[in-house]
C-alpha positions as CSV (number, residue, x, y, z in Angstrom):
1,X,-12.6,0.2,-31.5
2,X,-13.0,-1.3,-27.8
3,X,-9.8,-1.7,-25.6
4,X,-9.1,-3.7,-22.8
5,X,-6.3,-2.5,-20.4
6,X,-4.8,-4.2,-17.6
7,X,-2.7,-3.0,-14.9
8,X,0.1,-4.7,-13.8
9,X,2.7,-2.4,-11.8
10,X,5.8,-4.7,-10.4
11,X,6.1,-3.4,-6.7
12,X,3.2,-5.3,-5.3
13,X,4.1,-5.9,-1.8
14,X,1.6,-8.0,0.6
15,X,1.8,-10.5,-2.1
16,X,4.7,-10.5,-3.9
17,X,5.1,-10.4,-7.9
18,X,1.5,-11.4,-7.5
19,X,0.9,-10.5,-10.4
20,X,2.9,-13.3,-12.3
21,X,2.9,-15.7,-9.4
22,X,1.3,-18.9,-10.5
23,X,-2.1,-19.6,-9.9
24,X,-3.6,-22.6,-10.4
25,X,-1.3,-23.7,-12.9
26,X,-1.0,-20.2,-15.1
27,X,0.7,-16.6,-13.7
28,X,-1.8,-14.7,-12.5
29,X,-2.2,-11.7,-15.1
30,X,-2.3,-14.9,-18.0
31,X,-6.0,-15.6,-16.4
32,X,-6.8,-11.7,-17.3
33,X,-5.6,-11.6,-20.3
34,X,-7.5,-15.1,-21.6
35,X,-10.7,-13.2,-20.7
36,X,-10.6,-10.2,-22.1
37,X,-9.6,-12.5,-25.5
38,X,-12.0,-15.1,-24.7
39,X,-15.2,-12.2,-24.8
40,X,-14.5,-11.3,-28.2
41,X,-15.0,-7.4,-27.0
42,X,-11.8,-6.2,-27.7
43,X,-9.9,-5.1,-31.0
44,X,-6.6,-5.3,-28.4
45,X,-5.4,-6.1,-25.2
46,X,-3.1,-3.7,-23.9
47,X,-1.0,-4.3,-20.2
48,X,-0.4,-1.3,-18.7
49,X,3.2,-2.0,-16.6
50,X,6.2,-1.0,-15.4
51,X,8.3,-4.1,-14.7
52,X,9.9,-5.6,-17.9
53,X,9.1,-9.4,-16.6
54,X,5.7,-8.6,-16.5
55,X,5.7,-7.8,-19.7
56,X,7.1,-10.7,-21.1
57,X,4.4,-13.0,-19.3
58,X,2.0,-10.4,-20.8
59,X,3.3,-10.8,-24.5
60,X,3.9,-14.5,-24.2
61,X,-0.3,-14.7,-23.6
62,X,-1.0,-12.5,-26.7
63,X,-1.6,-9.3,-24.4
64,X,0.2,-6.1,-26.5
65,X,2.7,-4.0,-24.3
66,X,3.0,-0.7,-26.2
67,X,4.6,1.7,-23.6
68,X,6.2,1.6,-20.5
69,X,4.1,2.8,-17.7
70,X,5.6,6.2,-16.0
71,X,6.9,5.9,-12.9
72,X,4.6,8.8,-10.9
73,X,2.0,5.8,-12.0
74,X,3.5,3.0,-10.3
75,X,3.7,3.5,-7.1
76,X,1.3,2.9,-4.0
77,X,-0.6,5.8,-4.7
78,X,-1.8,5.6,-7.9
79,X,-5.8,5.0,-8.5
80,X,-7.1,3.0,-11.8
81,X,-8.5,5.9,-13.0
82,X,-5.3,7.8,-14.3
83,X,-4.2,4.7,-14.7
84,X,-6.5,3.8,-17.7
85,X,-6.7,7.5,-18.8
86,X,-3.1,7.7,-19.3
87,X,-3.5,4.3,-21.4
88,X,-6.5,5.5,-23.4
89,X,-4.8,9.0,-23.9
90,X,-1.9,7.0,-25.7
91,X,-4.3,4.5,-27.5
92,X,-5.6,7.9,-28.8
93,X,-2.6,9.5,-29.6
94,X,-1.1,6.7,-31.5
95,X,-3.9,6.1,-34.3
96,X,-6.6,3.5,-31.9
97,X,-10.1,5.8,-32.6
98,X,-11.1,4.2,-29.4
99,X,-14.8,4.7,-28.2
100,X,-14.9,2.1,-25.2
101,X,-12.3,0.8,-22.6
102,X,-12.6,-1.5,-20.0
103,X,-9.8,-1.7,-17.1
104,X,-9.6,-5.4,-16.1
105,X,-7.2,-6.4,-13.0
106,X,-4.5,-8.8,-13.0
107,X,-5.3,-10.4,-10.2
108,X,-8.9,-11.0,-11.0
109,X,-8.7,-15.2,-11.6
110,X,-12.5,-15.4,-11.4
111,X,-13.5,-12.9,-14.2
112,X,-15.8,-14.1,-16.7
113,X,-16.0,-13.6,-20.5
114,X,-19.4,-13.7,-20.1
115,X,-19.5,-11.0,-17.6
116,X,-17.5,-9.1,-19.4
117,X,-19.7,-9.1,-22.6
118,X,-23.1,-8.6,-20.3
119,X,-21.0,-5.6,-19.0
120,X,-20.8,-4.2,-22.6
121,X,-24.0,-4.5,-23.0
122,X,-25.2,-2.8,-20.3
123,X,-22.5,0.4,-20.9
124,X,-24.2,0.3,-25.0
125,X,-27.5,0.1,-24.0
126,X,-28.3,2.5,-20.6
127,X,-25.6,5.0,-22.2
128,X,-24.1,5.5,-18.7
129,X,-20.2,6.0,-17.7
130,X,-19.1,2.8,-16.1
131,X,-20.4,-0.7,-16.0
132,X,-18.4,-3.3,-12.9
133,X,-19.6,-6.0,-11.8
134,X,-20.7,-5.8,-8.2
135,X,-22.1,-9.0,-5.5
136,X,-24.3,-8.5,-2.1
137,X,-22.6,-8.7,1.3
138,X,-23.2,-12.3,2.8
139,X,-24.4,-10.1,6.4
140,X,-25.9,-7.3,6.6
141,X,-23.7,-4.2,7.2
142,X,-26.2,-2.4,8.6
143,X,-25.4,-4.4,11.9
144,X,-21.6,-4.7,11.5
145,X,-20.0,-4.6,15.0
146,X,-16.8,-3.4,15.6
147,X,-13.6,-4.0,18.6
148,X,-13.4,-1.6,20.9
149,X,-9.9,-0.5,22.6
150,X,-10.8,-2.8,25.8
151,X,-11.6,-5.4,23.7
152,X,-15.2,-5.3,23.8
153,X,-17.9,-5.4,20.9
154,X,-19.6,-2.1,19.6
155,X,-21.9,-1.6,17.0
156,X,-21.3,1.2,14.6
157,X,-25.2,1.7,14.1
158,X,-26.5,1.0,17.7
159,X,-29.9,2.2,17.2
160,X,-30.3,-0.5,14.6
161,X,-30.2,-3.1,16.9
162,X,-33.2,-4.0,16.9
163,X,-33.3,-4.2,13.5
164,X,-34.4,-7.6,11.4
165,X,-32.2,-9.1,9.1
166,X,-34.8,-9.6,6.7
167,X,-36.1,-5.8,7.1
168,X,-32.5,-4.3,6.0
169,X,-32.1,-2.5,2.3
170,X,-29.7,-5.2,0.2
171,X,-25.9,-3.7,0.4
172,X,-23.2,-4.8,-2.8
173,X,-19.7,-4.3,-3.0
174,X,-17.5,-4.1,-5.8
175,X,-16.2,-7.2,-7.4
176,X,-12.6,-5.7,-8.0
177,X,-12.8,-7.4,-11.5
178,X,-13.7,-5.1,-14.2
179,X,-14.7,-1.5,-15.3
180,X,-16.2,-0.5,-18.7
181,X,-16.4,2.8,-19.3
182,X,-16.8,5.5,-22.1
183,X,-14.0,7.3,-23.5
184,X,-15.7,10.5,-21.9
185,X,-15.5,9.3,-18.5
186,X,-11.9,7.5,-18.7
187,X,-10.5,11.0,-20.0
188,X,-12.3,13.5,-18.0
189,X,-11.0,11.6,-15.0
190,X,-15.1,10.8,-13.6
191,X,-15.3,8.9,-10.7
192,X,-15.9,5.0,-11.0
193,X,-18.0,4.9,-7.8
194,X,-20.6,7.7,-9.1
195,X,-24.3,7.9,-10.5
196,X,-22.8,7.6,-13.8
197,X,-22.4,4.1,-13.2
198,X,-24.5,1.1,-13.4
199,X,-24.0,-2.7,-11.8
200,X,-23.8,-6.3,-13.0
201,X,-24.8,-8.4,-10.3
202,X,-22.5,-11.7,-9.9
203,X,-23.1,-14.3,-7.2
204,X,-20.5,-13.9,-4.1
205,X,-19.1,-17.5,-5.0
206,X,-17.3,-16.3,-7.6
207,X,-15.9,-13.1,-5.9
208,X,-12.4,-13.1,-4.3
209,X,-10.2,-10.0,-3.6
210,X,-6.6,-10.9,-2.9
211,X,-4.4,-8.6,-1.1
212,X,-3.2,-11.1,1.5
213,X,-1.4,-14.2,1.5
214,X,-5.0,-15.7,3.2
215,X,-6.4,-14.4,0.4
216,X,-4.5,-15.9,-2.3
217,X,-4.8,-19.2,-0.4
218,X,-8.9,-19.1,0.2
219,X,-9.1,-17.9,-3.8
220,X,-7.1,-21.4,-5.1
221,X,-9.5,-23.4,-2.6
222,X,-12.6,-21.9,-4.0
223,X,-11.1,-22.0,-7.6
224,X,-10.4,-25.8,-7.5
225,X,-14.4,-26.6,-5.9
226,X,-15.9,-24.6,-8.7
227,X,-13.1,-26.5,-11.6
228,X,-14.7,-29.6,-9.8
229,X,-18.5,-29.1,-10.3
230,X,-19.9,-25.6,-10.8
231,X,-19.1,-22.9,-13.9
232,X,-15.8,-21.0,-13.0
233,X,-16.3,-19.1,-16.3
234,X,-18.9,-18.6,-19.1
């Protein structure tokens, strides 16, 4: 069986409760959660929190909240790996004869079903670790500048100044959507960010990490343009 697990820890602090707060019209997580349903990948739909409210958002969208996450994984500190490993350990343990599990965040309004599936894909068919979804940087970072204590600009790569736009190598970033990955990986604690793992290229319009209150506010304006005229989701 394939397993989709979302984190959802309560003590979210630049944005508070983000994970439930409502977001164009639905709590955050509830856009998560529709997804992962939505793809048809997934024999269940597990949250992964510690906050009993959470949970009851979670349920109420048809998302199964089996255990309680511990508290040495909720707190600033913890990484998604252990995270999902301690989820897929107890999938394991408690009769699920898992094979495949994909972490998707609940604060991820813009992931597609489609992507999701394409991901899957991907992870079956190039036997690697990890599929995510990754998108090019809109400038190239091999001429990103930085502020210097007296206020001035410096480059971090100075002898690239001379460098074309057009003559750099292509740079992506992680989505901050989704992870597949193999039981293997998951459980052996393998690194997300290795050669293990292979992309899925999404177009930067429908990318949007949110950490900040200017985040949160730049995703619903970019949300409500692509509702108006251009596919939010597959």
């Amino acid at each position: 069986m394939k397993i989709a697990v979302i984190p959802a820890r309560g003590g979210s602090k630049r944005v508070p409760r983000k994970n439930i707060r409502p977001f164009a019209g639905k709590p955050m997580i509830v856009w998560s959660i529709e997804a992962a349903f939505a793809s048809g990948c997934f024999d269940e739909v597990i949250v992964s929190t510690d906050d009993a409210e959470i949970a009851d958002v979670a349920q109420g969208a048809g998302a199964s909240v089996p255990f309680v996450r511990p508290t040495e994984l909720s707190n600033d500190h913890a990484g998604t790996v252990p995270v999902i490993k301690h989820a897929v350990e107890w999938a394991i343990e408690n009769g699920r004869d898992v094979e495949a599990a994909c972490c998707i965040y609940a604060t991820a309004p813009f992931v597609s079903a489609g992507d999701i599936t394409s991901a899957l894909n991907i992870l079956t068919e190039q036997s690697c670790d990890y599929v995510f979804p990754v998108a090019t940087y809109a400038s190239p970072i091999q001429r990103a500048m930085k502020i210097s204590e007296s206020g001035r600009v410096a480059m971090f790569n100075p002898q690239l100044y001379e460098l074309r736009s057009q003559d750099v190598e292509e740079a992506y970033h992680d989505c901050g959507q989704f992870y597949w990955g193999t039981i293997g990986a998951w459980r052996a604690g393998t690194p997300i960010f290795s050669s293990g793992a292979a992309p899925l290229i999404i177009p930067r319009y429908r990318v949007q990490d949110i950490d900040t209150e200017e985040d949160w506010t730049y995703a619903e304006i970019i949300f409500e343009v692509l509702k108006s005229g251009y596919p939010v989701r597959k």
